[in-house]
C-alpha positions as CSV (number, residue, x, y, z in Angstrom):
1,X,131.6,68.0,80.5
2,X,129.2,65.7,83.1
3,X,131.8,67.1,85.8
4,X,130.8,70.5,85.1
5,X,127.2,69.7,84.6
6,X,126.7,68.0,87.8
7,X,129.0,70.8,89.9
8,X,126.6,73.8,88.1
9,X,123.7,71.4,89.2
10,X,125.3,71.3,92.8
11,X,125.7,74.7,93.4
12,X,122.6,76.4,91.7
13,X,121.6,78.0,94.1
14,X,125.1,79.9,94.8
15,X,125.4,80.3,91.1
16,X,121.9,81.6,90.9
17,X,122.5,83.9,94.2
18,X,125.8,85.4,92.6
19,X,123.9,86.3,88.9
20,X,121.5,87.8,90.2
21,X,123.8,89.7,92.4
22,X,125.7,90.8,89.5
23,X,123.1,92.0,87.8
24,X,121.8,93.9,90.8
25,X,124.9,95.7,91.7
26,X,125.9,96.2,87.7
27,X,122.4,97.4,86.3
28,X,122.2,100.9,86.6
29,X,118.8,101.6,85.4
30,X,117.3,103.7,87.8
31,X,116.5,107.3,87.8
32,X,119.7,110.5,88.1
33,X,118.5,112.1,91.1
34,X,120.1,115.0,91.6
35,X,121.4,115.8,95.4
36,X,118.6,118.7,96.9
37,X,118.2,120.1,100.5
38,X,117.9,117.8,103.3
39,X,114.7,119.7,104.5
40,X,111.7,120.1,101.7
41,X,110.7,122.8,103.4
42,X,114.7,125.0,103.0
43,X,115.4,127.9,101.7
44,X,116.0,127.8,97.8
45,X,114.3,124.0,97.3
46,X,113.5,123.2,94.6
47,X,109.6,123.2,93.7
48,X,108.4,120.0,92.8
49,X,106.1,120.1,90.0
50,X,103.3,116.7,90.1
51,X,104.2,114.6,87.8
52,X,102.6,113.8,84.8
53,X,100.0,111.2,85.0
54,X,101.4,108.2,83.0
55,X,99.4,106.0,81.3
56,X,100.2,103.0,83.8
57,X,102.6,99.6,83.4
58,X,101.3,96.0,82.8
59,X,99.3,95.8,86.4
60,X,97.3,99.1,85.8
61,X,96.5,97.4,82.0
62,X,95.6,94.1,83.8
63,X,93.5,96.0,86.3
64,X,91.8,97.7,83.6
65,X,91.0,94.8,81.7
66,X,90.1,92.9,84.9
67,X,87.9,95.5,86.1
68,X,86.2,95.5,82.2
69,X,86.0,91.9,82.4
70,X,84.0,92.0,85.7
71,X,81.9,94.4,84.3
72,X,80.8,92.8,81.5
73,X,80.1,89.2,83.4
74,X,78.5,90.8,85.5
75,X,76.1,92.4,83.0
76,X,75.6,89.6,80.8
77,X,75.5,86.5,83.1
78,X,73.9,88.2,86.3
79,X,71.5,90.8,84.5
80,X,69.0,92.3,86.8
81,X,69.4,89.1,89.6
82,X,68.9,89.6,92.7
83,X,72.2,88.9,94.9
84,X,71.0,89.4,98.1
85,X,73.0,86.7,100.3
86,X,70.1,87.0,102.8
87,X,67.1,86.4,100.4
88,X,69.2,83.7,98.6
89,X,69.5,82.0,101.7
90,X,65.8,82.4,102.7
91,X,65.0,80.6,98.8
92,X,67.1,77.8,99.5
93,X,65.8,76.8,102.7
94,X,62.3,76.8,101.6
95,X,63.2,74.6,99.1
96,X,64.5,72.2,100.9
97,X,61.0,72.6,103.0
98,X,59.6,71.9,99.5
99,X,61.8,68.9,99.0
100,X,60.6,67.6,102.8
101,X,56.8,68.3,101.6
102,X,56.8,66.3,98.8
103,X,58.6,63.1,100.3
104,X,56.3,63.0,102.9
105,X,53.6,63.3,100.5
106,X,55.1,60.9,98.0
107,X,55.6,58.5,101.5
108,X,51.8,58.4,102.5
109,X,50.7,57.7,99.1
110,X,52.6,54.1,99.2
């Protein structure tokens, strides 16, 4: 039982590697395409109708609710703020000219 144990933890990657192999070459999942003309453009191909517009997988959902999420901070925690890198930048350093003023103030007054 430990012999086996210690040979599938040995090899776990090959083991691994040949699963997943399996499964790849096994699984037949995907789509039935029929065969068509080599050109698009041949006589007698087929027209291609759009197709419908699905409703999306898991990432589309996620984006969504990402997107919605965003959104929403951005309304309730940003409000009407002003964002402007620039200006922010311009606020910050006269504060710290602020900050300078009033230790040399606070210095001269010992």
């Amino acid at each position: 039982m430990f012999k086996f144990a210690g040979a599938l933890f040995r090899h776990k990657i090959g083991i691994v590697a040949v699963i997943a192999f399996a499964v790849f070459v096994f699984s037949n999942d995907g789509p039935d395409e029929s065969a068509g003309p080599a050109s698009p453009w041949a006589k007698g191909a087929p027209v291609q109708a759009s197709a419908p517009k699905s409703d999306g997988g898991v990432v589309a959902k996620l984006g969504d609710a990402a997107n919605a999420a965003g959104e929403y901070a951005a309304e309730t925690f940003l409000g009407d703020k002003d964002l402007n890198p620039v200006k922010l930048g311009k606020d910050a350093v006269g504060n710290f000219d602020k900050t300078n003023e009033a230790f040399a103030e606070a210095n001269r007054n010992n």
